[in-house]
C-alpha positions in Angstrom: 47.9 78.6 63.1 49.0 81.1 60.3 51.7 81.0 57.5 52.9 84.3 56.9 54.9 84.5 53.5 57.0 88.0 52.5 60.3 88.7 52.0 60.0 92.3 53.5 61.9 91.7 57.2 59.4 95.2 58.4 56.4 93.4 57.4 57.4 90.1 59.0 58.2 92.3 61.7 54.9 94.1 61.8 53.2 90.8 61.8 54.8 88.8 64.2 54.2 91.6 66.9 50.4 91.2 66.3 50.5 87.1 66.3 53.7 86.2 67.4 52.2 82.3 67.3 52.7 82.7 63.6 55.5 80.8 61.2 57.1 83.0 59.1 58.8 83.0 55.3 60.5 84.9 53.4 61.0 82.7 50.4 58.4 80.5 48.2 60.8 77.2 49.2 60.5 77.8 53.0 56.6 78.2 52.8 56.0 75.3 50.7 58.7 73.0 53.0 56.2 73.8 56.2 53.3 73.5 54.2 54.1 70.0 52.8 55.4 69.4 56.8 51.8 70.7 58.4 50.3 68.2 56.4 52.2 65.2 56.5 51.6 66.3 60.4 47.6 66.3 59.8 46.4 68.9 58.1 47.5 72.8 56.4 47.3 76.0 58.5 43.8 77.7 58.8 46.0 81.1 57.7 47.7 81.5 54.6 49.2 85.0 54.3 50.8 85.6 51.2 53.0 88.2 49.0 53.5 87.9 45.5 56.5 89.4 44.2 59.5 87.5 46.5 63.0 89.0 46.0 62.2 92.0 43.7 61.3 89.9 41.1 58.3 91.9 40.0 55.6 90.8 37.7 57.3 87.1 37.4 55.6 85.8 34.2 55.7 82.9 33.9 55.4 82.0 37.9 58.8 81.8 39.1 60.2 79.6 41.8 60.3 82.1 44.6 57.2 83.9 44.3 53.7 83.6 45.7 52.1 82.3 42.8 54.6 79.1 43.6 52.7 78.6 46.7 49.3 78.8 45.2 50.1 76.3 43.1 51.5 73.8 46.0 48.2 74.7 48.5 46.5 73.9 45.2 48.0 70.5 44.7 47.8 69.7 48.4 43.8 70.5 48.3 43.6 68.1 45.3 45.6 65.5 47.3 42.5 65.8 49.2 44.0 67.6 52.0 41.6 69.7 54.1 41.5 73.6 52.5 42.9 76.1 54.4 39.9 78.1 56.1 41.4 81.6 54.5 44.0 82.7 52.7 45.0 86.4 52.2 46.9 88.0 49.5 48.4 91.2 50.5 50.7 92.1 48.2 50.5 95.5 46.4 51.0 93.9 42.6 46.9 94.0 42.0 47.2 92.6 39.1 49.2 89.4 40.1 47.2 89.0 43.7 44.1 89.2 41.6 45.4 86.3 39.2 46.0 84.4 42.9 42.7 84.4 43.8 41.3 83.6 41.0 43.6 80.2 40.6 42.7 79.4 44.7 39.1 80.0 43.8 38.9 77.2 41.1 40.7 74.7 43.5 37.8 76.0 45.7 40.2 77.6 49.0 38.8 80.9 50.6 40.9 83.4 49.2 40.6 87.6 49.9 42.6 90.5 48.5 44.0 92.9 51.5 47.4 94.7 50.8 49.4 94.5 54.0 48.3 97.0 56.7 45.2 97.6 55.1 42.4 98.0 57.6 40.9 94.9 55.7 43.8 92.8 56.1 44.0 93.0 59.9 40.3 92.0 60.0 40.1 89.3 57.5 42.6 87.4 59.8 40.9 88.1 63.2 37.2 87.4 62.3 38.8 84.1 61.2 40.6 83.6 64.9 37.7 84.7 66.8 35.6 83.0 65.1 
C-alpha cells in the first residue's frame, strides 16, 4: 500500500512504526525493482514516499542512479506504459530545490505529487487523508 524510499535507517524506522504495512528502500534500485514487480502484479502502490539525495550524494546533477529523481523517472515511464498513476506521491526530502524539480517532472506525466519534508506535520497528513479516504 505505500513505498517508502530513504536511505536514513531512523526515518525508515520512524515510518515503519506508523504503517508498519509499508515496503521499505533504501536505494533507487530496490524501489524501482518493487515498483516494476507491483505492476507486473496489477497495478503501482497508491503511496509513493520518496527522498532525494540517496547515499550522501547531494545535489546529484545530472540525476544519478541511486537517487530519487531515478525513481521519478521509472514511475514516469510506468504511467506512460499506461499503467494506473499512483493516487499520491510525497517528496520529503530536505533538498527544496531538488524535491521541487520532482514535482514538477511527476506533474507533467500528470501523478499527484506534494512537497512534505519528513516529519513535517504536512507529511503525516498528506499520507493519512489518502488512507482514510
Amino acid at each position: 500500500m505505500i513505498l517508502f524510499l530513504d536511505d536514513q535507517a531512523a526515518r525508515r524506522a520512524r515510518f515503519l512504526r506508523e504503517y508498519p504495512m509499508a515496503t521499505r528502500a533504501s536505494t533507487a534500485a530496490v524501489a524501482i525493482h518493487f515498483l516494476t514487480q507491483a505492476c507486473n502484479n496489477g497495478g503501482m502502490q497508491p503511496i509513493i514516499c520518496l527522498d532525494h539525495d540517496l547515499g550522501g550524494t547531494g545535489d546529484c546533477e545530472p540525476c544519478g542512479a541511486n537517487c530519487g529523481c531515478a525513481v521519478v523517472e521509472h514511475i514516469c515511464h510506468l504511467v506512460r506504459c499506461e499503467f494506473r498513476a499512483p493516487r499520491l506521491v510525497v517528496l520529503h526530502s530536505y533538498n527544496a530545490p531538488a524535491a521541487q524539480r520532482m514535482q514538477a517532472r511527476l506533474h507533467e506525466a500528470g501523478v499527484n505529487a506534494v512537497l512534505a519534508p519528513f516529519n513535517a506535520t504536512r507529511f503525516w497528513a498528506e499520507i493519512a487523508e489518502i488512507l482514510n479516504a
